[in-house]
C-alpha positions as a printed Julia matrix, in Angstrom:
285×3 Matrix{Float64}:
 -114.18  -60.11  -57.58
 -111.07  -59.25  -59.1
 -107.63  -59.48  -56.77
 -104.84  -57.14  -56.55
 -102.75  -58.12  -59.4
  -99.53  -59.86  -58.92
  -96.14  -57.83  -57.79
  -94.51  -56.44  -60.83
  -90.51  -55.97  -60.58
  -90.2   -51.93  -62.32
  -86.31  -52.75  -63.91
  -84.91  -49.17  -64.95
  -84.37  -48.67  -68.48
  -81.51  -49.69  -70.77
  -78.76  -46.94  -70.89
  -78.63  -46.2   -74.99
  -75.57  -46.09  -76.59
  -74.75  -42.16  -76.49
  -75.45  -42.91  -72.56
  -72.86  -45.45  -72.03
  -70.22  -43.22  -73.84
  -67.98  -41.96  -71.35
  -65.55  -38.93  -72.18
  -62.23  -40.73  -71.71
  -60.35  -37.6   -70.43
  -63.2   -37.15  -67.78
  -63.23  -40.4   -66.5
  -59.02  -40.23  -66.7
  -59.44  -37.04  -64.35
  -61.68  -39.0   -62.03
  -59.59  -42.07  -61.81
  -56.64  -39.7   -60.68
  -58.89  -38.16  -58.65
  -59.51  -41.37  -56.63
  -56.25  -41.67  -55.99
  -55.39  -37.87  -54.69
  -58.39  -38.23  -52.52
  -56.65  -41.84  -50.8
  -53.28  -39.82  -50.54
  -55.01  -37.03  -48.91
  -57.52  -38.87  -46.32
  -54.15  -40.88  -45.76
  -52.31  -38.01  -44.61
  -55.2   -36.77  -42.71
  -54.75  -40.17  -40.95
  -51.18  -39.42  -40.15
  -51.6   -36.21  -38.85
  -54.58  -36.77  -36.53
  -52.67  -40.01  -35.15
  -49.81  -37.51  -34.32
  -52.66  -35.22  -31.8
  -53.6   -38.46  -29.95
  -49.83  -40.22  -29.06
  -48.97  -39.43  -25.72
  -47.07  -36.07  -24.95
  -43.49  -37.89  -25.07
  -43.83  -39.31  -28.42
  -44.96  -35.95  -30.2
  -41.92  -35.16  -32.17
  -41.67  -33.06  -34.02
  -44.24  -30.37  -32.73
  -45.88  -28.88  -35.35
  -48.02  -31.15  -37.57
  -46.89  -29.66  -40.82
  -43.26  -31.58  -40.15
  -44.26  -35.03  -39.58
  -43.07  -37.89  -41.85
  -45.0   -40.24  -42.98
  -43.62  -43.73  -43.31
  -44.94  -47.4   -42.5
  -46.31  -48.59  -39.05
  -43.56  -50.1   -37.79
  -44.34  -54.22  -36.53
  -42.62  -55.68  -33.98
  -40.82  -58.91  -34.63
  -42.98  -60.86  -32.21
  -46.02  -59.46  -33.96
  -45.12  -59.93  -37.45
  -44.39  -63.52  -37.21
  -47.97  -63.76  -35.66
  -49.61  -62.28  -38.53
  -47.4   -64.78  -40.81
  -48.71  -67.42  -38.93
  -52.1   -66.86  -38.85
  -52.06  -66.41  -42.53
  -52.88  -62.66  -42.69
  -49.7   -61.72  -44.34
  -50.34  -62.23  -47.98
  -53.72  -60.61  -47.33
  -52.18  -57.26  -46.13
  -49.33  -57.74  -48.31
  -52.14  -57.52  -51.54
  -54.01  -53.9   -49.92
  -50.47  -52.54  -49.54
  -49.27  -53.42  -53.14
  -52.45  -51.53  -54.2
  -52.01  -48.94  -51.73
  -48.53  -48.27  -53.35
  -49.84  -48.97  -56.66
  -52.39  -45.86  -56.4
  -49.84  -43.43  -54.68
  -47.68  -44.07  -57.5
  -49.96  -42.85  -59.6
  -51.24  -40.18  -57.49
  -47.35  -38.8   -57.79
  -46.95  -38.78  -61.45
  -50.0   -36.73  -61.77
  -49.68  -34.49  -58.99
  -48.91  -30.56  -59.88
  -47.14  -28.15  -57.24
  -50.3   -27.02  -55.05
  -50.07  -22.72  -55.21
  -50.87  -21.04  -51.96
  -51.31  -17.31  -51.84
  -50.5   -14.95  -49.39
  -52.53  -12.16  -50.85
  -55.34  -11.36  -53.21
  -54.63  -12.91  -56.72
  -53.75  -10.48  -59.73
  -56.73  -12.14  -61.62
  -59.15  -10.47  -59.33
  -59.79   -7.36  -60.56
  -62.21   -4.7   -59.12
  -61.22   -5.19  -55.52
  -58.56   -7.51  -53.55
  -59.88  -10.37  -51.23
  -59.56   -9.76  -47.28
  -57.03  -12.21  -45.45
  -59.48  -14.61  -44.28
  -60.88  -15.17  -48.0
  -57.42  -15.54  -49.13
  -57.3   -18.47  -46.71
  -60.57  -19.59  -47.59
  -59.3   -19.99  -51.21
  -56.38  -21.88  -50.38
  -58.49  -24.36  -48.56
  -60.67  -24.74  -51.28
  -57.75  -25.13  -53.87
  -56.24  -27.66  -51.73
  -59.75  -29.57  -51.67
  -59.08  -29.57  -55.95
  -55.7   -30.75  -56.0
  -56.34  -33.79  -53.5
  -59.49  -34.73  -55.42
  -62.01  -34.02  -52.61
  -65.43  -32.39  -52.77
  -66.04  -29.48  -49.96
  -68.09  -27.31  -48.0
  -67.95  -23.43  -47.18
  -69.9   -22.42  -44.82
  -69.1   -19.26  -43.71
  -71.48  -16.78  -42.46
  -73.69  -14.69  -44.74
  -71.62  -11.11  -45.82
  -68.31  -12.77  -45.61
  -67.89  -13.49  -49.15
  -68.87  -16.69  -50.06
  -69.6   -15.65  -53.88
  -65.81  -14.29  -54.04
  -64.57  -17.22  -52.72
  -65.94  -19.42  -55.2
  -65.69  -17.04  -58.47
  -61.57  -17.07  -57.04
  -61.41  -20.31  -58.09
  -62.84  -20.74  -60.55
  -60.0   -18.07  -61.67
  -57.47  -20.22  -59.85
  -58.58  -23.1   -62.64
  -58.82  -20.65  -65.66
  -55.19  -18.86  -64.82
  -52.84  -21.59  -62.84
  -54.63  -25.17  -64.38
  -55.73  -23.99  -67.5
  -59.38  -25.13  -67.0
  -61.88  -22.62  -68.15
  -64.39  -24.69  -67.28
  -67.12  -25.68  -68.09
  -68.21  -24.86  -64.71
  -71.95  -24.82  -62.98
  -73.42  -22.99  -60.57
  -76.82  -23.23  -59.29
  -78.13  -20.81  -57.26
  -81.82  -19.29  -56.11
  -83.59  -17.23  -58.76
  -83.43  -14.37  -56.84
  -79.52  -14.49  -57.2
  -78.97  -15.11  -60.44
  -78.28  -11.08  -61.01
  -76.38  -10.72  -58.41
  -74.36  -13.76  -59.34
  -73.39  -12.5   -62.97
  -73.03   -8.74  -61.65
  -70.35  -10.27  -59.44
  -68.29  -12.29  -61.99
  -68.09   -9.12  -64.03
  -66.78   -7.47  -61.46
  -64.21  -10.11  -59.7
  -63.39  -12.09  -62.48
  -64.17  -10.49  -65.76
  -61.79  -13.15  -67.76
  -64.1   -15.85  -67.18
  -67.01  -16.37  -69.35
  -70.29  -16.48  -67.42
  -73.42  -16.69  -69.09
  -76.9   -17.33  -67.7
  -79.71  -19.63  -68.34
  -82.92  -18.47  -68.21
  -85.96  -17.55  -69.19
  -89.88  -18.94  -71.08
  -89.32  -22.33  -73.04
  -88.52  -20.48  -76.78
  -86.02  -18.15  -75.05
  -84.37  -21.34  -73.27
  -84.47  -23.3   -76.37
  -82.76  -20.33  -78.26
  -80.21  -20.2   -75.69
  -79.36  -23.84  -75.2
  -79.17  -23.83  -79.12
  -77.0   -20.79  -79.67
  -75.13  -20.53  -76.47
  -74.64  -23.56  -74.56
  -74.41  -26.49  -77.44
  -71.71  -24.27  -79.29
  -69.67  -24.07  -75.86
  -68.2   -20.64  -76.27
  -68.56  -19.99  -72.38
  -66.48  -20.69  -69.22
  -69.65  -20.83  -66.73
  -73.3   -21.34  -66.57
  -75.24  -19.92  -63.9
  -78.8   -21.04  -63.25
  -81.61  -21.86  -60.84
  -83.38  -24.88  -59.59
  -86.48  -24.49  -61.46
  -84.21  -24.39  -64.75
  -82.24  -27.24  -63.48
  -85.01  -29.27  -63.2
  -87.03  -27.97  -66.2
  -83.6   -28.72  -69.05
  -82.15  -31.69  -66.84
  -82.06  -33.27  -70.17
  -79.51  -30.47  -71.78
  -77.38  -30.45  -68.34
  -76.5   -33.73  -68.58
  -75.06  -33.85  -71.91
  -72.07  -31.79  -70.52
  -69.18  -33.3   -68.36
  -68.82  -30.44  -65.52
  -65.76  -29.52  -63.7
  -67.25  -27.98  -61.01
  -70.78  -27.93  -59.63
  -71.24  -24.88  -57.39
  -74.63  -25.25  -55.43
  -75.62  -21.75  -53.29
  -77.5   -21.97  -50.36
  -77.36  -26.06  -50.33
  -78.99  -26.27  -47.65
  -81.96  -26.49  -49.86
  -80.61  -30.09  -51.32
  -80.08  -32.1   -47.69
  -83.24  -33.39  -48.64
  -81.77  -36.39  -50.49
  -85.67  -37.48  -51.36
  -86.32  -34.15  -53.21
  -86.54  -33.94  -56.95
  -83.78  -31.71  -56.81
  -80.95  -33.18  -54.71
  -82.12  -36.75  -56.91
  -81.37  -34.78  -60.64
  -77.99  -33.14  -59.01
  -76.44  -36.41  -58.04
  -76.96  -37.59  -61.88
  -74.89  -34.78  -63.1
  -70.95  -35.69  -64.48
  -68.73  -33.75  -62.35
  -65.62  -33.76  -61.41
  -65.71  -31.68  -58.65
  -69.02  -30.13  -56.2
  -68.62  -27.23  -54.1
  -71.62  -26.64  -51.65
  -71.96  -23.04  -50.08
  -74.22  -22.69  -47.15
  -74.54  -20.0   -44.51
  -77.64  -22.12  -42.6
  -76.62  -25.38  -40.51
């Protein structure tokens, strides 16, 4: 009688060369990235602290006016913390809290907030609550943070995020390149749409049998001549291989509801893509 044969340790294989290669602008952008998304999240800090002080202390009212500065530490209390040895320790996070704000400010670019529809967008203007949608998605870019829009369906999600995409092209000069995955079913709908909103950016599609993908990964996609690829989930998953090679800007996934499971052989291949930035659009909680 034979016995089950003895545990065997699976180690995942060596990264090749061409794998360990990082772009060195990319990973530049994602450094600085780090640190926008600290100054951010910091300032969220600040101005949630402000909501909970007590109603005497909340000066000035509105949140867009507070300062922010140091806690301040009484005398009493900072010769505690140099006495129980704590002060070199929190002297070391704020040297590198200081270190990646500086860094974060010689970086930064003047965020642009509009109070209507951008000239870019052609073939129709963007209602007032989709020009505030865009805002808050531009200001998710320039601090570095990854987002979520989730309003209902028929509000305009697909404007929204074709907007900017333009923002990138016309104020940041980043054409790309950008993906967006969406459900086979939209993938017409999707190019129809950047035609019409956005005709300066370059959208092409990926789809199709394996020759016609394999003549279109060859001819269109390797050459680069494109601002944005649109595809599905099946393609995704089928040419995983020819996504990675690219280092994306943005990753636009349409109803993403269909990735919260974080087991699924979709949401696993996503999360080994190189982007800088991920944009999830959902109108289902």
């Amino acid at each position: 009688v034979h016995g089950d044969p003895p545990f065997q340790l699976k180690l995942p294989p060596k990264a090749t060369k061409s794998e360990k290669e990082i772009d060195p602008e990319y990973e530049e952008k994602m450094k600085t990235d780090r640190a926008k998304r600290f100054e951010f999240l910091l300032k969220q800090t600040e101005l949630f602290a402000h909501f909970i002080q007590p109603a005497a202390q909340k000066s000035p009212t509105s949140p867009l006016k507070v300062k922010l500065g140091r806690p301040r530490v009484k005398k009493d209390e900072k010769q505690s913390l140099l006495s129980a040895g704590d002060y070199r320790h929190r002297r070391t996070e704020q040297e590198e809290d200081e270190e990646l704000l500086s860094e974060s400010r010689k970086t930064s670019n003047v965020c642009v907030r509009f109070e209507e529809s951008p000239s870019y967008v052609k073939g129709g203007t963007l209602r007032d609550y989709q020009v505030r949608g865009l805002n808050w998605m531009i200001s998710l870019y320039e601090n570095g943070v990854n987002g979520i829009l989730a309003d209902e369906m028929g509000l305009g999600k697909t404007l929204q995020t074709i907007a900017l995409l333009g923002y990138l092209k016309h104020y940041r000069n980043i054409p790309g390149p950008h993906m967006v995955l969406v459900p086979k079913s939209t993938l017409h709908n999707w190019m129809n749409e950047f035609k019409r909103w956005v005709p300066t950016l370059r959208a092409v599609c990926l789809i199709g049998d394996k020759d016609a993908r394999a003549a279109f990964i060859r001819d269109v996609m390797m050459p680069g001549e494109w601002d944005v690829c649109v595809t599905s989930y099946e393609m995704v998953i089928k040419e995983k291989s020819v996504f990675k090679k690219f280092n994306w800007r943005y990753l636009v996934i349409d109803e993403a509801h269909r990735i919260k499971n974080e087991k699924s052989k979709l949401s696993e291949i996503v999360r080994e893509f190189k982007t800088t930035n991920r944009l999830l659009l959902t109108g289902t909680p």
